[in-house]
C-alpha positions as CSV (number, residue, x, y, z in Angstrom):
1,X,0.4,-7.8,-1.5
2,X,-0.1,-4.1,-1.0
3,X,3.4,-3.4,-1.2
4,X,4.1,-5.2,-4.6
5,X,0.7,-3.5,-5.5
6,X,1.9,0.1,-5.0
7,X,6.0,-0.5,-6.0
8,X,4.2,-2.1,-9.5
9,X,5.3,-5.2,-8.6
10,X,1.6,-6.7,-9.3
11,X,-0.9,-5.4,-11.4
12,X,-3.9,-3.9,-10.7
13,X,-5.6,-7.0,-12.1
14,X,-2.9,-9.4,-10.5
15,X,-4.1,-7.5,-7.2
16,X,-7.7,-7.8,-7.8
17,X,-7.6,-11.7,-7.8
18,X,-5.5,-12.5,-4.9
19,X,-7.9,-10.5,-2.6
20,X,-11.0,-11.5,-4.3
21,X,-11.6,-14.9,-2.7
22,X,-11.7,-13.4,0.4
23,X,-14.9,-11.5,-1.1
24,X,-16.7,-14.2,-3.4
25,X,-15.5,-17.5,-1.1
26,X,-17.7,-18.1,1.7
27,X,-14.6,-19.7,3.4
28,X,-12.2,-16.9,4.7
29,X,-12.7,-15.1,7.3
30,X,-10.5,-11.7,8.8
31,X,-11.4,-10.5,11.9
32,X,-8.4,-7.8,12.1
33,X,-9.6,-4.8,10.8
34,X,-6.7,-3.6,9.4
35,X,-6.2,-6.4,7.0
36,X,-9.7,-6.2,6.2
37,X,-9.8,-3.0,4.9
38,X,-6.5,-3.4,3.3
39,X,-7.7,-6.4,1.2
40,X,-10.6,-4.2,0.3
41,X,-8.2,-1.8,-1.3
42,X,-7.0,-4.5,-3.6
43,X,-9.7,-5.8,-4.7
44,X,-10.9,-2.7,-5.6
45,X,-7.6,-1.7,-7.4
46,X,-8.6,-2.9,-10.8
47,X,-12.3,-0.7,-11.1
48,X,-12.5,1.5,-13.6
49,X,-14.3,4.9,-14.0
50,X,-15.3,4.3,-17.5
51,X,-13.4,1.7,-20.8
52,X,-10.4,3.4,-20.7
53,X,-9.8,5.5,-16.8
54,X,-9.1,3.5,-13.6
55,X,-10.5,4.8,-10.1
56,X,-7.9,4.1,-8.5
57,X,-3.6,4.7,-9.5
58,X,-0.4,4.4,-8.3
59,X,-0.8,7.0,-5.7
60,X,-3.5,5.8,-4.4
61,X,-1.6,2.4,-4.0
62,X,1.3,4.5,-2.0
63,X,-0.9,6.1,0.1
64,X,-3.1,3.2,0.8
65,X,0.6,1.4,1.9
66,X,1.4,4.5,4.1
67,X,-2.1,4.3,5.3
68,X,-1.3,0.5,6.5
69,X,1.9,1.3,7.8
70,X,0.9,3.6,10.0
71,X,-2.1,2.5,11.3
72,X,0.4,-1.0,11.6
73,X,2.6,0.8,13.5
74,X,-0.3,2.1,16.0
75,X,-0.9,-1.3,16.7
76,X,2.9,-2.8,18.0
């Protein structure tokens, strides 16, 4: 998801939904940190800083992916 996020694969909004259940469902649970904090990234992808600017862009999204592949690559 993070990859089709930051290549424009997905949408901000697109994104946004498919990690939100993990945050508004009392169902899911993530124990791994890494993938934790990666679906916090998405679902925050889609905030904006006012009607019209978005907190977060496309290089953020890259350097949240290089973020997970490295700390990914820490962990094999």
């Amino acid at each position: 998801m993070l990859d089709a996020l930051a290549s424009g694969a997905l949408t901000r909004a697109e994104a946004s939904d498919r990690a939100r259940p993990w945050f508004v469902e009392d169902v899911h649970r993530v124990d791994d940190d890494l993938v934790w904090q990666t679906l916090d990234w998405v679902f925050g992808a889609d905030l904006m800083t006012s009607p019209v600017e978005y907190l977060y862009g496309p290089v953020d999204f890259r350097a949240w992916l290089a973020e997970f592949d490295a700390r990914d690559t820490a962990f094999t």
